[in-house]
Residue frames as a rotation matrix with the C-alpha (Angstrom) as fourth column:
UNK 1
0.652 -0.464 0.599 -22.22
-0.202 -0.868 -0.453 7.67
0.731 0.175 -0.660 -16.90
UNK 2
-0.116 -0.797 -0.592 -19.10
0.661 0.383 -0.645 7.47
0.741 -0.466 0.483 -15.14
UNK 3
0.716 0.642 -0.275 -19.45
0.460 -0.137 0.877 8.14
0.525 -0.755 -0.393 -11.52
UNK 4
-0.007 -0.937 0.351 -16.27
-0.193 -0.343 -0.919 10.38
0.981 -0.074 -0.178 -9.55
UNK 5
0.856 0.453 -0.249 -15.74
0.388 -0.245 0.889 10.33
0.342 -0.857 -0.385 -5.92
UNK 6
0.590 -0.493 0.640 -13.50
-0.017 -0.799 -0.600 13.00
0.807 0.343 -0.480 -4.87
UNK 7
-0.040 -0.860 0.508 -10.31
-0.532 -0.412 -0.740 13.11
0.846 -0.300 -0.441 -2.82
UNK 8
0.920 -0.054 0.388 -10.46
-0.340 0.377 0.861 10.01
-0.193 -0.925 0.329 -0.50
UNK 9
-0.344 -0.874 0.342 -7.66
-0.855 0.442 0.270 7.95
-0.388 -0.200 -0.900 1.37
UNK 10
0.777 0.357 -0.519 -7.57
-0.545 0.794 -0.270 5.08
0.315 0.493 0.811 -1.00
UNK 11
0.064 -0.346 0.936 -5.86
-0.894 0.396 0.207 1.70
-0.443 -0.850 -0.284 0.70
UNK 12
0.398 0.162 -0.903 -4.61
-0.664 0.730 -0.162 -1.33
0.633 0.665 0.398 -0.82
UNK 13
0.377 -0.489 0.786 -3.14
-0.876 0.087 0.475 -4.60
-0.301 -0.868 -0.395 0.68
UNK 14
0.743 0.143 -0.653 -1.23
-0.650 0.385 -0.655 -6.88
0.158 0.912 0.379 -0.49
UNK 15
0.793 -0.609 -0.022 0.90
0.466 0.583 0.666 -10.11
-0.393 -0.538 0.746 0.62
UNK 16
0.655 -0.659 -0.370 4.63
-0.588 -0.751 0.298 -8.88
-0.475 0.022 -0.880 0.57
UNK 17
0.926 -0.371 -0.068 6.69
0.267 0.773 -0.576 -11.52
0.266 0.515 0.815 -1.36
UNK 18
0.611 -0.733 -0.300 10.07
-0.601 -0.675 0.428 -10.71
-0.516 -0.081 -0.853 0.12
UNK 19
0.929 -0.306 -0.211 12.58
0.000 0.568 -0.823 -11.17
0.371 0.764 0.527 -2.23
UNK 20
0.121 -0.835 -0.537 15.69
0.437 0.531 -0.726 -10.93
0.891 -0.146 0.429 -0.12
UNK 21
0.926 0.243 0.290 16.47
-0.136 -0.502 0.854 -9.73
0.353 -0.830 -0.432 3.67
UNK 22
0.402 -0.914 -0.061 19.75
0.373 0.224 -0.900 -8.65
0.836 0.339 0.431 4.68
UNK 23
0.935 0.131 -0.329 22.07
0.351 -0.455 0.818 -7.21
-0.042 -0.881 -0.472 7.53
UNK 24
0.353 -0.540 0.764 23.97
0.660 -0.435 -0.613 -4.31
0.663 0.720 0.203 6.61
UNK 25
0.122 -0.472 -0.873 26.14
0.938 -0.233 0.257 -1.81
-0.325 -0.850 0.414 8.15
UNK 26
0.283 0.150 0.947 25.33
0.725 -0.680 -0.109 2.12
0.628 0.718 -0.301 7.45
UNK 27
-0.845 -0.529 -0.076 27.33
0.505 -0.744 -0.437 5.20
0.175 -0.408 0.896 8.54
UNK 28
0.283 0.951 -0.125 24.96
0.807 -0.166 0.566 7.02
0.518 -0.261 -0.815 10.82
UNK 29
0.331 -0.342 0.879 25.76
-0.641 -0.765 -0.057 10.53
0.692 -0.545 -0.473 13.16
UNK 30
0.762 -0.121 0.636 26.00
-0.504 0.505 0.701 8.31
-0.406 -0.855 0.324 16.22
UNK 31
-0.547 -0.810 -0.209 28.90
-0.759 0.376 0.531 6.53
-0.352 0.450 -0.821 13.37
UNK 32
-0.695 0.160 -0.701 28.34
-0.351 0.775 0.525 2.67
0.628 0.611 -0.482 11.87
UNK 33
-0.195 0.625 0.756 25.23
-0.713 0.439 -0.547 0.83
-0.674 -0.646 0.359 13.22
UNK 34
-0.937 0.311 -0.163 23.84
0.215 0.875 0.433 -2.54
0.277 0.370 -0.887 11.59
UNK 35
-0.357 0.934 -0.024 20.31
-0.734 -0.296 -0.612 -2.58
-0.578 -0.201 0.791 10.30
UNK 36
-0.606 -0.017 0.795 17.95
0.197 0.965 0.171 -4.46
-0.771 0.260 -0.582 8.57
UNK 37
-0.388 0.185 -0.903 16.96
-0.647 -0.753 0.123 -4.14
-0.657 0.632 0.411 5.29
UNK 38
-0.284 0.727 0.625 13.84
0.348 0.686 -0.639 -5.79
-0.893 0.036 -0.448 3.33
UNK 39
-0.661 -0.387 -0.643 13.01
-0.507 -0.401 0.763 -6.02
-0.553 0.831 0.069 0.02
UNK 40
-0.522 0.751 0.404 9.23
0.525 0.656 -0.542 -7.22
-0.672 -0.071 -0.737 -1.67
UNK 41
-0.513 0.595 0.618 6.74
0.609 -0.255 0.751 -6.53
0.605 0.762 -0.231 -3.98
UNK 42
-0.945 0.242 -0.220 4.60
-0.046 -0.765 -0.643 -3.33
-0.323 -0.598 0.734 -2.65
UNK 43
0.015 0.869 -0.495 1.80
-0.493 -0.424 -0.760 -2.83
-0.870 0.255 0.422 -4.93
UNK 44
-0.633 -0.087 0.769 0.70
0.648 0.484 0.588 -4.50
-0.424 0.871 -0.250 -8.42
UNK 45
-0.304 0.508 -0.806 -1.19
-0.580 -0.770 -0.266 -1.84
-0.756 0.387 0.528 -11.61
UNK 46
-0.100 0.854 -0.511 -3.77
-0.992 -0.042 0.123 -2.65
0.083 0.518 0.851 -13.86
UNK 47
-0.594 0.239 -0.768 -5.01
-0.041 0.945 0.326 -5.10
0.803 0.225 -0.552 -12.32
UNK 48
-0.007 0.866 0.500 -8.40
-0.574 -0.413 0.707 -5.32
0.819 -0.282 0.500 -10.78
UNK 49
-0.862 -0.507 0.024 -8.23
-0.355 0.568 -0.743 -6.27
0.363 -0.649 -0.669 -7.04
UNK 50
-0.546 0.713 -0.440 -10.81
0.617 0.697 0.365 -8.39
0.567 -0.073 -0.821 -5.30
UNK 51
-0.433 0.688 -0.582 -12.40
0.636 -0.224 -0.738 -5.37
-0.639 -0.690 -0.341 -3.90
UNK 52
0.517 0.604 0.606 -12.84
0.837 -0.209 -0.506 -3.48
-0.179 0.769 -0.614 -7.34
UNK 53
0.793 -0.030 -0.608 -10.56
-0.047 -0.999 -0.012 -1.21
-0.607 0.039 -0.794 -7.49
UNK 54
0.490 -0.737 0.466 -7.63
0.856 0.509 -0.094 -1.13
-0.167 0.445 0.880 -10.13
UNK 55
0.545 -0.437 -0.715 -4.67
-0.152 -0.891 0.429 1.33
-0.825 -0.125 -0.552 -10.23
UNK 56
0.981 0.173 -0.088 -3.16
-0.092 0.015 -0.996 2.19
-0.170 0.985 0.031 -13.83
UNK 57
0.157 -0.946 -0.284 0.27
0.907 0.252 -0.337 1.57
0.390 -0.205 0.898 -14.68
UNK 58
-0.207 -0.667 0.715 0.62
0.686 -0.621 -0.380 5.37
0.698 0.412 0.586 -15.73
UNK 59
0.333 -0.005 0.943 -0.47
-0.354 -0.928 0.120 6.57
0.874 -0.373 -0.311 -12.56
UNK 60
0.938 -0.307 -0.160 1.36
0.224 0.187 0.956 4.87
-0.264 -0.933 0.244 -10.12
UNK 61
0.064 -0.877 0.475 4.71
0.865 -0.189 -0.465 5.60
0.498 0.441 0.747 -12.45
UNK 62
0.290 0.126 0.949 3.22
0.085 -0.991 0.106 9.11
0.953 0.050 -0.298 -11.93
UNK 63
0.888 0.258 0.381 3.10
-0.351 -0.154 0.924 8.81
0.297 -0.954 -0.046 -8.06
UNK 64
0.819 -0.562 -0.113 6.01
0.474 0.553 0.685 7.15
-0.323 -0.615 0.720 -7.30
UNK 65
0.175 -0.609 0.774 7.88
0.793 -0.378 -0.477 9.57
0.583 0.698 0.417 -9.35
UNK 66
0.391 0.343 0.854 6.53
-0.088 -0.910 0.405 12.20
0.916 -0.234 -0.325 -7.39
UNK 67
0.966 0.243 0.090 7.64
-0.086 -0.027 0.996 10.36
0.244 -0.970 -0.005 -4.28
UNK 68
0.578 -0.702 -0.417 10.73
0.718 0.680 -0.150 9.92
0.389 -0.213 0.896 -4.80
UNK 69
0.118 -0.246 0.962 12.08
-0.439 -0.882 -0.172 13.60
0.891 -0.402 -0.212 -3.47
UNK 70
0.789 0.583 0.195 10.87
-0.464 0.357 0.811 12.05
0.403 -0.730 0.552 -0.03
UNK 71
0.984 -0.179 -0.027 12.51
0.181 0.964 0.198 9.14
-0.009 -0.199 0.980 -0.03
UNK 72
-0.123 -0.982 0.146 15.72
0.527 -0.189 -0.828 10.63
0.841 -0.025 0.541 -1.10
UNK 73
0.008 -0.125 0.992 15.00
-0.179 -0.976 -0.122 12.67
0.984 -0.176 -0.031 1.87
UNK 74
-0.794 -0.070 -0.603 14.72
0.390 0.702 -0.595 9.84
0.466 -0.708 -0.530 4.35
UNK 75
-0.769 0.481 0.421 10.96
-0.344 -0.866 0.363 10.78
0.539 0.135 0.831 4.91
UNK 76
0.038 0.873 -0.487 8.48
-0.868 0.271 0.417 8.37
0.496 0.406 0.768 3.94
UNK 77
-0.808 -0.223 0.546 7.69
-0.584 0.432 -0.688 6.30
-0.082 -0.874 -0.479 7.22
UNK 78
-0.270 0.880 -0.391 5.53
-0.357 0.286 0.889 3.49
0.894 0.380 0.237 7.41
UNK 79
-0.424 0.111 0.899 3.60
-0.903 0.015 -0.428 1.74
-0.061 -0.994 0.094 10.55
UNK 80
-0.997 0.072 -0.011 2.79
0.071 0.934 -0.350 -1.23
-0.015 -0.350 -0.937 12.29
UNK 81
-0.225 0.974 -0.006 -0.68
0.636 0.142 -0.758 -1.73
-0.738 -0.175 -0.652 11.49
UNK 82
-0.657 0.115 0.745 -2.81
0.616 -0.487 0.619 0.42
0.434 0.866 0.249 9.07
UNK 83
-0.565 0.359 -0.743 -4.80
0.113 -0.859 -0.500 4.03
-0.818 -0.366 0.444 10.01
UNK 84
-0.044 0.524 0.851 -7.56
0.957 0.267 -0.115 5.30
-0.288 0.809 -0.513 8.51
UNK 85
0.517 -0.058 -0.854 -5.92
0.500 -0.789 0.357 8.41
-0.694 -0.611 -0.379 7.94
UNK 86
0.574 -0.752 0.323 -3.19
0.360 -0.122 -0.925 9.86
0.735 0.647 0.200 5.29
UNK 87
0.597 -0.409 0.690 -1.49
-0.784 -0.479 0.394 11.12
0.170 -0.776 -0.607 8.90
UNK 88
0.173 -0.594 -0.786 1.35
0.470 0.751 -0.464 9.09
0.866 -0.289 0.409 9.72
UNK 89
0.851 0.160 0.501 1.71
-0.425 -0.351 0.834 8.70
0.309 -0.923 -0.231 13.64
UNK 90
0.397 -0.918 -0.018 5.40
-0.601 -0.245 -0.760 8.84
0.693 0.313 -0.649 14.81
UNK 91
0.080 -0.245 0.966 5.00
-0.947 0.284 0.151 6.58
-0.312 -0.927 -0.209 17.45
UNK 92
0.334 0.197 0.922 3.80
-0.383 0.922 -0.058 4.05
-0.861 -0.334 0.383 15.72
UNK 93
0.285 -0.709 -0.646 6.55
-0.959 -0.215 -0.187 4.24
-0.006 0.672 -0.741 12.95
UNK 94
0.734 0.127 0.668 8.09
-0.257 0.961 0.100 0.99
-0.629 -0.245 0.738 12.32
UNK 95
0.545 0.242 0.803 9.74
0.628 0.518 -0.581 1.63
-0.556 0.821 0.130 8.98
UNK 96
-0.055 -0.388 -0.920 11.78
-0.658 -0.679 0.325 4.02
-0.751 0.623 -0.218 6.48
UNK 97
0.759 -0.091 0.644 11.21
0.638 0.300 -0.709 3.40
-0.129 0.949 0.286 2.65
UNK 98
0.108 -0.858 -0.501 14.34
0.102 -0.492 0.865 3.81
-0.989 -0.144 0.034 1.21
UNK 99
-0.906 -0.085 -0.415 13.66
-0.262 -0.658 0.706 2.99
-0.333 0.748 0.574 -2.40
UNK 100
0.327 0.730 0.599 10.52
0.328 0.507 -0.797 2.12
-0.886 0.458 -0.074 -4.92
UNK 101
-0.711 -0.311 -0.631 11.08
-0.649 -0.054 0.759 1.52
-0.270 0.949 -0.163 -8.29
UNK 102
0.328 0.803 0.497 8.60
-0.515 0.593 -0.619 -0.70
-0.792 -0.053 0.608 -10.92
UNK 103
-0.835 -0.475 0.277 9.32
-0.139 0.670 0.730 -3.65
-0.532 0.571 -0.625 -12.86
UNK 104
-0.553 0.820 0.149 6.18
0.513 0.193 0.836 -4.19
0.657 0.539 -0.528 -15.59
UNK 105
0.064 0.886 0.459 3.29
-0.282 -0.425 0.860 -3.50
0.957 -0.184 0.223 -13.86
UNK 106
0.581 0.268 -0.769 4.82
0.509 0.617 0.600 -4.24
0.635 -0.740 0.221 -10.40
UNK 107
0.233 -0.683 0.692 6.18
-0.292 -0.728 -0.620 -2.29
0.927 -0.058 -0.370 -8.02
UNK 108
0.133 -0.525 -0.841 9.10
0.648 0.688 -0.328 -3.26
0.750 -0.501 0.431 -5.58
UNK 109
0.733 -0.040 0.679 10.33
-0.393 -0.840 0.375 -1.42
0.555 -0.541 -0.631 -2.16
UNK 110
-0.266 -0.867 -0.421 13.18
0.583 0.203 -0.786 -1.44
0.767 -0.455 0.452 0.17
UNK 111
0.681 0.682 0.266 12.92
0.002 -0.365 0.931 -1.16
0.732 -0.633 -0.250 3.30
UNK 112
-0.384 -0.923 0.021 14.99
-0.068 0.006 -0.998 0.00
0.921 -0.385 -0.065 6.27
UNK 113
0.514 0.541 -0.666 13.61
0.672 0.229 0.705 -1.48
0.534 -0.809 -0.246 9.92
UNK 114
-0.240 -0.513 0.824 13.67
-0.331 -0.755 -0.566 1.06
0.913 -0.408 0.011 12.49
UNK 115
-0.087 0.015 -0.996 14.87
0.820 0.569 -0.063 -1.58
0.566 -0.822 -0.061 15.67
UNK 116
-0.964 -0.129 -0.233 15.28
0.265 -0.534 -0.803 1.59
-0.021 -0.835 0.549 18.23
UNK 117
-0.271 0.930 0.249 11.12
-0.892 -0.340 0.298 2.42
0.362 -0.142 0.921 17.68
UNK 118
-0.468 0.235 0.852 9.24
-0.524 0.702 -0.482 -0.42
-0.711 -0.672 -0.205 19.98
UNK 119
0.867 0.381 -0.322 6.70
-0.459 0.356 -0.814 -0.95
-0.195 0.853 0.484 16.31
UNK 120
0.317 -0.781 -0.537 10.39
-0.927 -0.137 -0.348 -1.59
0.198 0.609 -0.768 14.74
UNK 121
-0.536 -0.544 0.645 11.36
-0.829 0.482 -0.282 -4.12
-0.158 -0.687 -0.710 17.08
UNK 122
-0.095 0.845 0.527 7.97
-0.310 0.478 -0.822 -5.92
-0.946 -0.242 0.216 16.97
UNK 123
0.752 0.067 -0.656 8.27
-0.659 0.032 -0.752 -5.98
-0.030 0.997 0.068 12.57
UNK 124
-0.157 -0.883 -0.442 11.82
-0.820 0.366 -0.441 -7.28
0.551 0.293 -0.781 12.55
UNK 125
-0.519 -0.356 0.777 10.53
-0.738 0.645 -0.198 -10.41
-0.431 -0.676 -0.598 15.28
UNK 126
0.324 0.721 0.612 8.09
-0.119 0.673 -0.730 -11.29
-0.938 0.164 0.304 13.15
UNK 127
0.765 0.088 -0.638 10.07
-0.640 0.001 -0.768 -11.18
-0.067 0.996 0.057 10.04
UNK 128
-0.278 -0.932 -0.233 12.76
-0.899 0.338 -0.279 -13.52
0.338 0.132 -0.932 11.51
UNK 129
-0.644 0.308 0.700 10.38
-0.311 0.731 -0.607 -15.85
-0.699 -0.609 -0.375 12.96
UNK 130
-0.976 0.188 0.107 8.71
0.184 0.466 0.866 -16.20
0.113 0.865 -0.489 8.69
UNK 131
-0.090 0.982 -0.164 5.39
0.639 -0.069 -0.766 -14.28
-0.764 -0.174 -0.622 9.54
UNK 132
-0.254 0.324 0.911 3.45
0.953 -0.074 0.293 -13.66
0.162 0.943 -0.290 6.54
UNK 133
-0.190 0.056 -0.980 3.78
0.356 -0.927 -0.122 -9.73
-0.915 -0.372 0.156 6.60
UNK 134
0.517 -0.002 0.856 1.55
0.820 -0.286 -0.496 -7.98
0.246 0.958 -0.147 3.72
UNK 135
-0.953 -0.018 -0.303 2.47
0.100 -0.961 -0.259 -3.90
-0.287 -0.277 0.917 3.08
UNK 136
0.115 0.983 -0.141 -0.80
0.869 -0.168 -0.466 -1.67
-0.482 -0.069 -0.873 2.83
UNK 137
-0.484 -0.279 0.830 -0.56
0.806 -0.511 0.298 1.20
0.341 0.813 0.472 0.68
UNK 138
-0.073 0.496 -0.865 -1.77
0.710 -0.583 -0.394 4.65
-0.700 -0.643 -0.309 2.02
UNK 139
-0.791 -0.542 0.283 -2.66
0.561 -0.458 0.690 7.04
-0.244 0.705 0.666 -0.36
UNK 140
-0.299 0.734 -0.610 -5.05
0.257 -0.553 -0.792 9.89
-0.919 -0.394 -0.023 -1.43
UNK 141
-0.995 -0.032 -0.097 -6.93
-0.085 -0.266 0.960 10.51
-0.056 0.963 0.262 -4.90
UNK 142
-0.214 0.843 -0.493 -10.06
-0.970 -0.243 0.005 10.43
-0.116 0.480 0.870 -7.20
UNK 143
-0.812 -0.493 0.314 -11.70
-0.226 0.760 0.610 7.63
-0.539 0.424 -0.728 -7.95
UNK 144
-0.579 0.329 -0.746 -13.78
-0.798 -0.416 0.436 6.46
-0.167 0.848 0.504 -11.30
UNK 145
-0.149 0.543 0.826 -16.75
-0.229 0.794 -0.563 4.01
-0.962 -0.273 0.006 -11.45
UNK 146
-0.322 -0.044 -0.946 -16.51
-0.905 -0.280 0.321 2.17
-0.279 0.959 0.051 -14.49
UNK 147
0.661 0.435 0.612 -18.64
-0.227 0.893 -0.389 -0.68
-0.715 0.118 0.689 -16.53
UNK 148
-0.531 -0.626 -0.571 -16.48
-0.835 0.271 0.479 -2.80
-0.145 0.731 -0.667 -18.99
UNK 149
-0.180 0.694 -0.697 -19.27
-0.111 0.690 0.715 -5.74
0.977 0.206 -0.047 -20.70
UNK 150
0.472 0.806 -0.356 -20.73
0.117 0.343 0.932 -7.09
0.874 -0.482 0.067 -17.01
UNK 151
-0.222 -0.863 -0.455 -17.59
0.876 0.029 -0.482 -5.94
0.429 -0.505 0.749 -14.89
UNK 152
0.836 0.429 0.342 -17.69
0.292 -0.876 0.383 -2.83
0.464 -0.220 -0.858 -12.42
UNK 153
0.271 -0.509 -0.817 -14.74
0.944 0.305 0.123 -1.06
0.186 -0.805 0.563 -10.85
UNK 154
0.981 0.116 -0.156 -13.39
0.123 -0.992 0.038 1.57
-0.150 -0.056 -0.987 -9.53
UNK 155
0.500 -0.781 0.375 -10.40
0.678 0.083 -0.731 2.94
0.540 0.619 0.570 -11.44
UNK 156
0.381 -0.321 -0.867 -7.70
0.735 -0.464 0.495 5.26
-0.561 -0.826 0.058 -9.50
UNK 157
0.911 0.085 0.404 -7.62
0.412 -0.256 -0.875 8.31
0.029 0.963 -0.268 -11.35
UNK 158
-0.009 -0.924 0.383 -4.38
0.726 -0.270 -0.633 10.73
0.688 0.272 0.673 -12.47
UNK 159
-0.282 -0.039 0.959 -2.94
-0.496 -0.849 -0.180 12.98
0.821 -0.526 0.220 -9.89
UNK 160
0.840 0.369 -0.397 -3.21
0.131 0.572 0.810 9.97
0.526 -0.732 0.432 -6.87
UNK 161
0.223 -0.863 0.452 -0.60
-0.719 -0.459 -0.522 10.62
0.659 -0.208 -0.723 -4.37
UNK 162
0.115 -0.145 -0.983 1.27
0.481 0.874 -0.073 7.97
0.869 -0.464 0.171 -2.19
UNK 163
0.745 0.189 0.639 1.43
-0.586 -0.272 0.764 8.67
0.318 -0.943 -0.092 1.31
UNK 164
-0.109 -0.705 0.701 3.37
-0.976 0.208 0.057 5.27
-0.186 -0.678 -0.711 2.51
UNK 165
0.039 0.139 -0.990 3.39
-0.440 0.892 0.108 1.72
0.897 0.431 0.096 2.58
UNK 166
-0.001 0.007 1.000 2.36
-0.995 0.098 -0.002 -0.03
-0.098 -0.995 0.006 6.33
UNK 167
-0.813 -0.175 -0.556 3.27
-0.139 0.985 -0.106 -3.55
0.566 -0.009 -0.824 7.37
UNK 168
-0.027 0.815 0.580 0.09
-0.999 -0.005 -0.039 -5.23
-0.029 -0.580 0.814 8.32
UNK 169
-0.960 -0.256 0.113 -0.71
-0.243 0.963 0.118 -8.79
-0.139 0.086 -0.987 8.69
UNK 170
0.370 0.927 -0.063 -3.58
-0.750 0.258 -0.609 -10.10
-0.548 0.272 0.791 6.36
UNK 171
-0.072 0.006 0.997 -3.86
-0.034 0.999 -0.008 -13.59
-0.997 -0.034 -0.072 4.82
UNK 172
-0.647 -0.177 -0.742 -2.98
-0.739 -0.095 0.667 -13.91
-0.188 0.980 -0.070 1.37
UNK 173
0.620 0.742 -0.255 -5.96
-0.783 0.563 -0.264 -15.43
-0.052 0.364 0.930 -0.94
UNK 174
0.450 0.771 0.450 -5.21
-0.565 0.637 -0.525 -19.29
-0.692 -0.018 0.722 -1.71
UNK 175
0.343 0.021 0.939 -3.36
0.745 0.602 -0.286 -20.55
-0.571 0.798 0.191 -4.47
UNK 176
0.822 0.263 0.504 -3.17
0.446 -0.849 -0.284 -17.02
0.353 0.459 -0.815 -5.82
UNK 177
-0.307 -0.951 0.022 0.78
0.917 -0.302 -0.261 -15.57
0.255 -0.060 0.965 -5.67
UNK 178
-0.979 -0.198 -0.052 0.19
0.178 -0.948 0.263 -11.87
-0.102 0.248 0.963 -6.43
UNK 179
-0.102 0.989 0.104 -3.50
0.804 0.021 0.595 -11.67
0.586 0.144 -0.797 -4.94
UNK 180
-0.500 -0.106 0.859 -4.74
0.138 -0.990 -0.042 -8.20
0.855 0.097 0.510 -3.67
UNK 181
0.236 0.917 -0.322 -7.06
0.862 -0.044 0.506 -7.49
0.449 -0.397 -0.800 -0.81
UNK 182
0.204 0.408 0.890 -8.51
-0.165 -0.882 0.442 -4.46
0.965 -0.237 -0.113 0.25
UNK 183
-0.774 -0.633 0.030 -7.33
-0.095 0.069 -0.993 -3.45
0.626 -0.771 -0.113 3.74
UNK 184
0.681 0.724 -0.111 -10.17
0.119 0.040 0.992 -4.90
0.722 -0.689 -0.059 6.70
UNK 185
-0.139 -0.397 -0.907 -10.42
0.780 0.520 -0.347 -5.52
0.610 -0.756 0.237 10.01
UNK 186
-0.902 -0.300 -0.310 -10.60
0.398 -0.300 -0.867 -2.19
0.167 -0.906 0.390 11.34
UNK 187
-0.550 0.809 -0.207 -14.23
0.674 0.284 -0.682 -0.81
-0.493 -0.514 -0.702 13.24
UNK 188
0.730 0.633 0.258 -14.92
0.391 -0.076 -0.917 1.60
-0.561 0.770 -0.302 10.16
UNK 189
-0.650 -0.757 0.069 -13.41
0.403 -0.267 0.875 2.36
-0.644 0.597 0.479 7.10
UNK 190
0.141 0.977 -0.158 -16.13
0.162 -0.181 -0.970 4.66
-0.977 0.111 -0.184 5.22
UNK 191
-0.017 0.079 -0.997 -14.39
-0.966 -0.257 -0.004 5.07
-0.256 0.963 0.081 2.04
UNK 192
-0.980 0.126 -0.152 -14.56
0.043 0.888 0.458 1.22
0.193 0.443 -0.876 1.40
UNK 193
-0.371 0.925 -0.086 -18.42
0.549 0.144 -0.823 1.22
-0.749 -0.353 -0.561 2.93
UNK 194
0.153 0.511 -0.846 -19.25
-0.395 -0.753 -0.526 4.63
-0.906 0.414 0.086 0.36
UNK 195
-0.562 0.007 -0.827 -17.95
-0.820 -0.138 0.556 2.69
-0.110 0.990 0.084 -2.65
UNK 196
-0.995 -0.010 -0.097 -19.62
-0.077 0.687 0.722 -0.27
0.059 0.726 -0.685 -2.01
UNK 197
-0.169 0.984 0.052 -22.93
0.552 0.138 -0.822 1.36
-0.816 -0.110 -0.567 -1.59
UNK 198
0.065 0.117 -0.991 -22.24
-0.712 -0.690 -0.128 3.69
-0.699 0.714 0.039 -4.39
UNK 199
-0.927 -0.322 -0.191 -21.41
-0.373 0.744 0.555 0.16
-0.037 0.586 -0.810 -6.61
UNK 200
-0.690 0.700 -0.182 -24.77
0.383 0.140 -0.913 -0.74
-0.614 -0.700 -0.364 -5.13
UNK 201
0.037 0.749 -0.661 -26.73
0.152 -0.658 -0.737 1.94
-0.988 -0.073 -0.139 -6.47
UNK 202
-0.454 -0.301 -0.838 -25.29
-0.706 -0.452 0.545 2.00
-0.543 0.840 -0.008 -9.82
UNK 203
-0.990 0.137 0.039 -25.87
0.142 0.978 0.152 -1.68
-0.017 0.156 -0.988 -10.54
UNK 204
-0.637 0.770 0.043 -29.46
0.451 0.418 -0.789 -0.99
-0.625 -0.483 -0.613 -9.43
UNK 205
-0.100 0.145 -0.984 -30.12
-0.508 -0.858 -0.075 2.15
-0.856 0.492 0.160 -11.76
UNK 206
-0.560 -0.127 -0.819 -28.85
-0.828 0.094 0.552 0.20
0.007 0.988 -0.157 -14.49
UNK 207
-0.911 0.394 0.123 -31.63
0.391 0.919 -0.047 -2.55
-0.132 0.005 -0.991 -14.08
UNK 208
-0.136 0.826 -0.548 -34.56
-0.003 -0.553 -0.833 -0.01
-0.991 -0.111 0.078 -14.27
């Protein structure tokens, strides 16, 4: 029997391919300033990532649909580093998404660095100096434990909501363009620890 687990912050990570980086000049209250603006793959759907979790096309379409109000609203802020939170902490801003949009089963973003935040400053040295910079997805939903022939994962169900996208730095797999990994690294993340004793326990049932 499929298995729910209700309303956690679900977290993806994923190297950023940037596809072009630019320096542009945007009417601002203060008048014209020059920013930078970044442009990369964000997130990839149906497709199972290397921690088990896979996110459908038709609900990230859904979510990013939903987010786009935000964004037109100059909202949706991301940070240096990843939280285990859905709280985004203004200090440690770094970021404005300006758009997301998906191409197949991929979805792209645009970013505007915010140099005048110290996080901002610290993103834009390491993107001119060619450090591998994934984004991390922040986001909050259901998720479904499912068997397909000897395969387990957990599916992200309908009605997932984005939060943000954070620049973190995690090593892309190997060989492997448009590999996933599950955000680590920090001293606990219990909704990655609860699915993979709940994975655990299922597996074990079904051997009895």
């Amino acid at each position: 029997m499929p298995t729910t687990v209700c309303e956690k912050l679900i977290s993806t990570t994923m190297p950023m391919k940037i596809r072009s980086k630019k320096r542009v000049i945007v009417e601002g209250k203060d008048g014209r300033r020059p920013v930078t603006r970044v442009v990369g793959l964000f997130q990839r759907a149906n497709y199972i990532n290397s921690n088990g979790r896979m996110y459908p096309k038709e609900v990230l379409e859904e979510a990013i649909k939903n987010l786009q109000e935000g964004i037109k609203k100059r909202s949706v802020l991301g940070e240096l580093g990843h939280p285990d939170t859905a709280k985004v902490n203004l200090e440690r801003t770094s970021h404005l998404v300006t758009k997301v949009w998906m191409e197949g089963n991929n979805v792209y973003g645009e970013c505007e660095i915010l140099e005048d935040m110290p996080s901002g400053r610290m993103l834009k040295t390491l993107i001119d100096n060619d450090v591998c910079i994934s984004v991390s997805s922040r986001g909050t939903g259901d998720l479904e434990m499912i068997r397909e022939g000897n395969q387990d994962y957990m599916k992200v169900l309908p009605g997932y909501s984005i939060v943000t996208w954070d620049a973190v730095h995690e090593p892309s797999v190997a060989g492997t363009e448009l590999a996933v990994l599950e955000s680590k690294g920090h001293k606990i993340n219990l909704v990655e620890q609860y699915e993979r004793e709940l994975l655990a326990e299922i597996r074990k049932r079904m051997q009895v």
